[in-house]
N, C-alpha and C positions, 0 to 999 in steps of 0.2 A: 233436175237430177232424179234417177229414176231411186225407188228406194232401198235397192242394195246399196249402192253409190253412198249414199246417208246415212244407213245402218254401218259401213262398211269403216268410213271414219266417223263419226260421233255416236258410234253403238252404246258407249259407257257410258256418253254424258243424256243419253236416251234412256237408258235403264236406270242409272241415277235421279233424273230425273220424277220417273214413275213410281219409283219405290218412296221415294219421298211424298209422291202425291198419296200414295196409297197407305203411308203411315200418317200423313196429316190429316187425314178423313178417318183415319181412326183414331187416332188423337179428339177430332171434334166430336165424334158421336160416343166415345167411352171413356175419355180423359187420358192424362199424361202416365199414370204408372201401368195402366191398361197397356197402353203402345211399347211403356218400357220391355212389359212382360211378353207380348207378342213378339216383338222384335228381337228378344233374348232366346224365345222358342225357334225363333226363324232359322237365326245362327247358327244355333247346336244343332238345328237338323240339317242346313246346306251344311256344317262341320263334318257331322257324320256322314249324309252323304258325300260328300267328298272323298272323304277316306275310304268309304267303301269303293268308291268308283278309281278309285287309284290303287287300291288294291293294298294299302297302306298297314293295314291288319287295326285290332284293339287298342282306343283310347288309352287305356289304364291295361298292365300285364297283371291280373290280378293273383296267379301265382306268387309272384315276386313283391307284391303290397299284402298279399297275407303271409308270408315268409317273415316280410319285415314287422310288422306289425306285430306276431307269434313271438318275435326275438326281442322287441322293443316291451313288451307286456310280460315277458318270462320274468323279472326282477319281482311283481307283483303278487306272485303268487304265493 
């Protein structure tokens, strides 16, 4: 099979596969919360990219979380 054909059905379990090799070898040379925290960086940035490439706008509307936040803290003062 030429390797479009094999990319073409088992691309996930191909990519699956690598990213797991490529976190278990960080896992061995820097330990377990090291890979947690890389892996958690990984995320939020494919997250964000994503959203930028979908054209999906800001995570958080921060107008609207300091609005609320100004109206939730007014009793305080």
């Amino acid at each position: 099979m030429p390797w479009r054909e094999v990319w073409g059905s088992h691309g996930g379990r191909i990519a699956g596969v690598a990213f797991g090799a490529v976190l278990g070898l960080i896992y061995l040379f820097s330990g377990f919360w090291d890979m947690l925290f890389f892996a958690l960086v990984v995320f939020i940035g494919y997250t964000l990219g994503k959203r930028k490439d979908t054209a999906q706008g800001p995570l958080f509307q921060w107008q609207e979380l300091a609005a609320w936040l100004s109206g939730v803290w007014r009793p305080f003062k």
